[in-house]
C-alpha positions in Angstrom: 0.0 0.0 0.0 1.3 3.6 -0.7 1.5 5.7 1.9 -1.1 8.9 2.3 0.8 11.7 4.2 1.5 15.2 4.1 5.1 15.1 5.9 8.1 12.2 5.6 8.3 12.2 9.6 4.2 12.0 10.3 1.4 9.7 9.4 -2.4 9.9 9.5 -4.1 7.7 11.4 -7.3 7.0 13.3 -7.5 5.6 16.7 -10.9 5.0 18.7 -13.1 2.8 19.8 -16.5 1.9 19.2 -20.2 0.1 19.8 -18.6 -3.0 18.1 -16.0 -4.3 20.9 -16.8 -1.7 23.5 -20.0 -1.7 26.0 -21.6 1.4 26.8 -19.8 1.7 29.7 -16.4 0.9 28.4 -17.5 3.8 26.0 -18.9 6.0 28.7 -15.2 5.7 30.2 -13.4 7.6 27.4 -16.5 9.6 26.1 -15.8 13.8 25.3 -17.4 16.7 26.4 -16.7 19.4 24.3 -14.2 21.1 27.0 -12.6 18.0 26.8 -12.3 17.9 23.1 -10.8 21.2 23.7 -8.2 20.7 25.9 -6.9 17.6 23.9 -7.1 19.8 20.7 -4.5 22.5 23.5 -2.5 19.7 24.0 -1.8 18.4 20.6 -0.6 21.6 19.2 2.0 21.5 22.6 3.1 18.4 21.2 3.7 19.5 17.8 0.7 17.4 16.5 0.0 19.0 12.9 -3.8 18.3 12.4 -6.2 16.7 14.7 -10.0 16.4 14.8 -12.0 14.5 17.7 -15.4 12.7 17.6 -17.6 11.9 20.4 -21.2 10.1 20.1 -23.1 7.3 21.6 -21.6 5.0 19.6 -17.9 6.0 19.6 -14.6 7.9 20.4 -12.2 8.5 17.5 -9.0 10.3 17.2 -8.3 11.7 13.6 -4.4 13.3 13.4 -0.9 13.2 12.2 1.4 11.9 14.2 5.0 9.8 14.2 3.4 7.0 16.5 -0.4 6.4 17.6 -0.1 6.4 21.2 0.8 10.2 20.5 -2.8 10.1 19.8 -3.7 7.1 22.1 -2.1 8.9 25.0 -4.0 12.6 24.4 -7.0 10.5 24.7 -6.5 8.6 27.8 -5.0 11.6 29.6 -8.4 13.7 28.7 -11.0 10.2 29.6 -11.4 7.7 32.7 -10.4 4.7 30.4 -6.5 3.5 30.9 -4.1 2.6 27.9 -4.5 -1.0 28.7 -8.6 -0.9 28.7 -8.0 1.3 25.4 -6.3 -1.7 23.7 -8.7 -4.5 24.3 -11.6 -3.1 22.5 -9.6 -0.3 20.3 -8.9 -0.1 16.4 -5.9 2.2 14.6 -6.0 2.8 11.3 -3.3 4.5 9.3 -2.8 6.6 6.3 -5.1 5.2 3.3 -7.1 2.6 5.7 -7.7 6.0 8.2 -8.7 7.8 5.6 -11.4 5.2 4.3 -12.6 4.1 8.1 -14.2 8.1 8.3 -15.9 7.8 4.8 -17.3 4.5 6.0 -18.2 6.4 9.4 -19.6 9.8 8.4 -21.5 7.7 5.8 -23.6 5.7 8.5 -22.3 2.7 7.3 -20.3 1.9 10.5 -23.1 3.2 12.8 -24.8 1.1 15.1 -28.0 0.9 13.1 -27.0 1.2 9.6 -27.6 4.6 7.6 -28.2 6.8 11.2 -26.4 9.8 9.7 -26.3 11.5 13.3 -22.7 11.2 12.4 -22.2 13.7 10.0 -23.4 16.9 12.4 -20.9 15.1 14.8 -17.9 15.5 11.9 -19.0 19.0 11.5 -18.8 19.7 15.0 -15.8 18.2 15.8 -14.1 20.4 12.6 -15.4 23.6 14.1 -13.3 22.7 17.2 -10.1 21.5 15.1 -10.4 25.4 12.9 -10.9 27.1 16.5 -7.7 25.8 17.8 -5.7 26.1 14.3 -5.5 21.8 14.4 -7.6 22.0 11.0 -4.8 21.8 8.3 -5.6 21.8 4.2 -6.0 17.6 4.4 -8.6 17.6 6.8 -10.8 20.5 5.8 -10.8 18.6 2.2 -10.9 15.0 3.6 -14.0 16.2 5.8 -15.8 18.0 2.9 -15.6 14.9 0.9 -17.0 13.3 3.6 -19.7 15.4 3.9 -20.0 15.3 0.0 -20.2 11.6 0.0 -22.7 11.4 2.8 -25.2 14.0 1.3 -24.7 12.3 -2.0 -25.8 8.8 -0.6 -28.8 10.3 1.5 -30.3 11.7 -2.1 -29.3 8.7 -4.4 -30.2 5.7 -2.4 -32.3 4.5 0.4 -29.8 3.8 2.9 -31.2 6.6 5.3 -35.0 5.4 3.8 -37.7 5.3 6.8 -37.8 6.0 10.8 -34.9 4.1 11.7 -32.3 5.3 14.5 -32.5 5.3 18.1 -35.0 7.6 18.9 -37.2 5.6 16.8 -35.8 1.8 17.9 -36.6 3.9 21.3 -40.0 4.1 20.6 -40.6 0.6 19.0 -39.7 -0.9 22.1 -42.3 1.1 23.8 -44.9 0.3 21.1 -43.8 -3.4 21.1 -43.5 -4.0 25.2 -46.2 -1.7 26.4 -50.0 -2.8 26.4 -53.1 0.9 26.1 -49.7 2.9 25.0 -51.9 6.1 24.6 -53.3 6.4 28.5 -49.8 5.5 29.5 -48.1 9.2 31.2 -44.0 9.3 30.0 -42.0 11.4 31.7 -38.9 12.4 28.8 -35.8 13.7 30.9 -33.1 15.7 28.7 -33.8 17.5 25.6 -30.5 16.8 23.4 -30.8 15.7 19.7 -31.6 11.6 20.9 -34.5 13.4 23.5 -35.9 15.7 20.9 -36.4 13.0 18.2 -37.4 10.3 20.7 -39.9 12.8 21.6 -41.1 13.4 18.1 -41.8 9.6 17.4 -43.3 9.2 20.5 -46.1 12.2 19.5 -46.2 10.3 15.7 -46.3 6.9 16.8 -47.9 6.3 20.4 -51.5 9.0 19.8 -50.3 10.1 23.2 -49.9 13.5 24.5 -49.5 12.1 28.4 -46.2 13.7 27.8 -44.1 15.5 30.1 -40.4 17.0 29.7 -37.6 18.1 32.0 -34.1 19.3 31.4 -31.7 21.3 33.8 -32.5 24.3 31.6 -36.0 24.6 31.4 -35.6 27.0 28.5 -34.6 24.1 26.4 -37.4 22.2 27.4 -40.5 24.7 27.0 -39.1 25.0 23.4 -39.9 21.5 22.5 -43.2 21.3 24.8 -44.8 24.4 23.2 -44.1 23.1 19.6 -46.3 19.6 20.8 -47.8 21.2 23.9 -46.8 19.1 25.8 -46.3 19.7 29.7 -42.6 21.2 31.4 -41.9 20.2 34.4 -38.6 21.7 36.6 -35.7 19.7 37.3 -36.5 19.8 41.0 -39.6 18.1 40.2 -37.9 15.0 39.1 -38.7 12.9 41.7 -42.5 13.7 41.9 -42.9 13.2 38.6 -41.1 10.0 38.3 -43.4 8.4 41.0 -46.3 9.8 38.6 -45.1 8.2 35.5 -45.4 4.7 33.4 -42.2 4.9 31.5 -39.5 7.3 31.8 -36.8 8.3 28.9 -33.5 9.2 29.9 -31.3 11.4 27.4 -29.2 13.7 29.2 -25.9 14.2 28.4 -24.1 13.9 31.7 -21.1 12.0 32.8 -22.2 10.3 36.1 -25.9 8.6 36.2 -28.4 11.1 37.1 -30.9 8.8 37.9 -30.6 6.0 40.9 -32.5 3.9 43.1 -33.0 6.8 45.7 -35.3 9.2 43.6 -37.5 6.2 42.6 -40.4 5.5 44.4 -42.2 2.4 42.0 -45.4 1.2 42.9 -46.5 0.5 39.7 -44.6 -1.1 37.0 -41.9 1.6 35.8 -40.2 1.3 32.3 -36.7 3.3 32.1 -35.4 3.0 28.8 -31.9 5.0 29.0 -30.1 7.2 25.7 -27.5 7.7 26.8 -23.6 6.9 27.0 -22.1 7.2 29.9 -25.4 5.4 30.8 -27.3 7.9 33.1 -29.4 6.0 34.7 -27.5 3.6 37.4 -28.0 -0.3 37.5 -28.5 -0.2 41.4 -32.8 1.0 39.8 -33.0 -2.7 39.0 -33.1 -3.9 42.8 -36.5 -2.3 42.9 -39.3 -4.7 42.5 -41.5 -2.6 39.6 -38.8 -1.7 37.5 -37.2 -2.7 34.4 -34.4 -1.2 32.8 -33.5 -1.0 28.7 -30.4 0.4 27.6 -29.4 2.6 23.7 -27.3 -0.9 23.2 -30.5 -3.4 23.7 -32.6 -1.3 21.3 -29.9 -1.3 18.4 -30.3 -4.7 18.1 -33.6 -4.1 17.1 -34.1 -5.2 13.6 -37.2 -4.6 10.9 -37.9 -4.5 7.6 -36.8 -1.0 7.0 -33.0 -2.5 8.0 -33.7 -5.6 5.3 -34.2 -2.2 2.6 -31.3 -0.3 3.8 -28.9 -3.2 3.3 -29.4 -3.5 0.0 -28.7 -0.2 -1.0 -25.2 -0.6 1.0 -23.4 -1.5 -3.1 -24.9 1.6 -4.1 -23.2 3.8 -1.2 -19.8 1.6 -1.3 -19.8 3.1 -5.2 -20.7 6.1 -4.2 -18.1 6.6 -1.4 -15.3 4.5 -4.0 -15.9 7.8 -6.3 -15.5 10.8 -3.9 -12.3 9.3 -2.1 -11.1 9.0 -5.7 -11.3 12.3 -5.8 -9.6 13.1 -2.7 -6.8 10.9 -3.4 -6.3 12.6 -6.5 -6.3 15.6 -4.8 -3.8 14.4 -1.7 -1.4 13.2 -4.9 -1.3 16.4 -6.7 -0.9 18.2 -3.3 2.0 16.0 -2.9 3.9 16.9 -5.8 3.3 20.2 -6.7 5.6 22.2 -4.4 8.6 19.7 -6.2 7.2 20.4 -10.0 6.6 24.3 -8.7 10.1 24.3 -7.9 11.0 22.5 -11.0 8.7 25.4 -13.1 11.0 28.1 -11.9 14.5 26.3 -12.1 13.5 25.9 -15.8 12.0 29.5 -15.9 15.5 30.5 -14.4 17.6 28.7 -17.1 15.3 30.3 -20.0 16.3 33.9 -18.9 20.2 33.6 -18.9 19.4 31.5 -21.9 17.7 34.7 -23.4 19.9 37.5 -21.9 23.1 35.3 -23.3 21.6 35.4 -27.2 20.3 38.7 -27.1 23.6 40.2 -25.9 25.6 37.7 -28.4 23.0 37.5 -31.7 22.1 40.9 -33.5 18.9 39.9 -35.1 17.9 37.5 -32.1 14.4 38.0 -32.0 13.5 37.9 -28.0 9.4 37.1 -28.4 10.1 34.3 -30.3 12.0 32.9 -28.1 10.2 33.5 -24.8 7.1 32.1 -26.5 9.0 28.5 -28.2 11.1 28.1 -24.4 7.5 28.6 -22.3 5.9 26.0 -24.7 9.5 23.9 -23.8 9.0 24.0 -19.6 5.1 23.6 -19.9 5.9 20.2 -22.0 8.7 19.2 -20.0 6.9 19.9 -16.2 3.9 17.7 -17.5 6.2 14.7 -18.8 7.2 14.9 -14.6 3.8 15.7 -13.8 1.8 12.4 -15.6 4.8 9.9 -14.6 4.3 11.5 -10.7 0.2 10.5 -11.4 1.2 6.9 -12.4 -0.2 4.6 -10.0 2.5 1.9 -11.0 5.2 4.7 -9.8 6.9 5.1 -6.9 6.4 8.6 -5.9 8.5 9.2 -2.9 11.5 8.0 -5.2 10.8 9.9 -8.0 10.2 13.1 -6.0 13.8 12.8 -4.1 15.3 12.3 -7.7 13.7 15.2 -9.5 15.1 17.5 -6.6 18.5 15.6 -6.9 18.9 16.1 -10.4 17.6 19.6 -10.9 19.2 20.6 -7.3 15.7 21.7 -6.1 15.0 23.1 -3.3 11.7 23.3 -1.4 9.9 25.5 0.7 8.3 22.6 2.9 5.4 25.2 4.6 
């Protein structure tokens, strides 16, 4: 495999771990806030790291950077997280240079998410770019490699059904409710935490369940009358909590914290009490299964939750695959030619060089030496020659590292590597 990078000393890779090897709370142990994103991003630049973006969902924690060895990487993250190196390596992946570059079109895509063609993703990647330009980590290769990205996502939503029908985990959410719970529309549900999962969770639940038993609370009750008054639904405060748990037949938990904000203590269950918890760390502790009434469904049960819509979206998975096959094309192409053109630049103005003393000796030495002439016929001359070094540089069969050090050895370039 040729190698992808931008410097001789640094390669690309991604490093993370995901749904696939990790439990939720393997994942809730190295999940990012976003001041946590930003003191890694702080961090990196110390170290010398030239490009870095971080991802943090439900599903995953990825590293994307340059670096001379991973655990530069591997390290940032551990340092920032409550997951050690060693619990890192039993359910992590690293992928370098090309194979990096493929594993985030295969992400941001939804084909690596938990339920296939979620494209919660994608907002995710943006995110996590705005972060990288804040702190000056975005260099030229990943503000293209994530537009691509973008570019191949957007392309597969329009041209094939891979995203097709109510399928993530606000809706597996609510199909366990339809599926498990008997008179769902005279049942109350209390929806804690107003986040992208809680919103869309509670938008199902309005299209699906024909019930508007539906109350909401969020630390900020701001957030939550937002939502309520677009359903009217009912807002409760956050010091209500408890009350309103003891009032309720199935609570939804999507906050966003780091440590469980619901326990055993706040639950007072004399009637059967459904908590189905969104969220990773899980925020809702195990310690509520003790109590008699309750029963407990966590974001990794439901996305094992499997209909016909998931039968559909498989098959469009060749159509995506060629999709994706044709953007990174493109950005490979592009990551060449960005490769080689400071050496053929350099080579452009050696030759442009030679041509003037060429033309200053004749004109001084020949008395009918006709200097446009000239200038045109030796311009034609470099333009032929840099292209000849230009197409054998785009051959795949070449070895451009090689050919590069030879060009600059031969014509004693020399290059401004910023």
């Amino acid at each position: 495999m040729r190698n992808y990078h931008i410097s001789k000393h640094n390669s690309f890779y991604a490093i993370g771990l995901s749904y696939k090897k990790a439990d939720a709370e393997v994942r809730g142990k190295f999940s990012l806030d976003v001041p946590s994103i930003d003191h890694i991003m702080v961090k990196a630049q110390d170290l010398g790291i030239d490009g870095l973006l971080a991802i943090s969902t439900c599903n995953r924690t990825e590293l994307y950077g340059f670096a001379q060895h991973p655990y530069q990487l591997i390290k940032l993250l551990c340092e920032e997280t409550q997951g050690t190196v060693e619990e890192f390596q039993e359910v992590a992946y690293v992928y370098k240079n090309h194979d990096a570059i493929s594993h985030m079109f295969k992400v941001g895509t939804g084909l690596d998410s938990q339920i296939l063609g979620d494209f919660e993703i994608i907002s995710q990647i943006k995110q996590g770019f705005y972060r990288s330009k804040k702190h000056e980590m975005a260099n030229p290769f990943l503000e293209r490699l994530c537009n691509q990205v973008i570019q191949a996502s957007k392309r597969i939503k329009n041209e094939t059904e891979l995203s097709s029908g109510a399928t993530s985990v606000a809706f597996a959410s609510v199909k366990y409710i339809l599926d498990n719970v008997t008179d769902i529309s005279n049942k109350n549900i209390l929806l804690f935490g107003t986040g992208k999962i809680g919103r869309n969770t509670c938008e199902n639940l309005i299209k699906h369940s024909n019930n508007s038993h539906i109350t909401l609370i969020n630390r900020t009750r701001e957030k939550a009358e937002a939502i309520a008054g677009k359903f009217k639904l009912t807002v409760k405060d956050y010091g209500d909590l408890q009350t309103e748990i003891r009032k309720t037949d199935i609570l939804v938990v999507a906050t966003g914290a780091q440590l469980p904000t619901i326990s055993k203590n706040l639950i007072y269950a004399k009637k059967p009490l459904l908590i189905l918890d969104l969220s990773v760390p899980k925020n809702v502790s195990d310690d509520v299964l003790e109590l008699e009434n309750v029963s407990l469904v966590h974001l990794d049960q439901l996305s094992q939750i499997t209909d016909e819509t998931l039968v559909q979206r498989k098959k469009d998975v060749p159509k995506a695959q060629i999709i994706i096959d044709e953007v990174k094309k493109d950005f490979l192409k592009w990551l060449e030619t960005r490769k080689f053109a400071p050496v053929i630049n350099a080579l452009k103005q050696k030759l442009t060089v030679m041509k003037a003393e060429e033309i200053d000796f004749h004109s001084k030495k020949l008395s009918d030496f006709n200097q446009d002439q000239a200038e045109i016929i030796s311009e034609r001359i470099i333009q032929k020659i840099t292209k000849q070094f230009a197409n054998h540089l785009k051959r795949s069969e070449v070895d451009t590292e090689d050919s590069l050090e030879l060009i600059q050895k031969v014509f004693q370039l020399e290059i401004n590597s910023k």
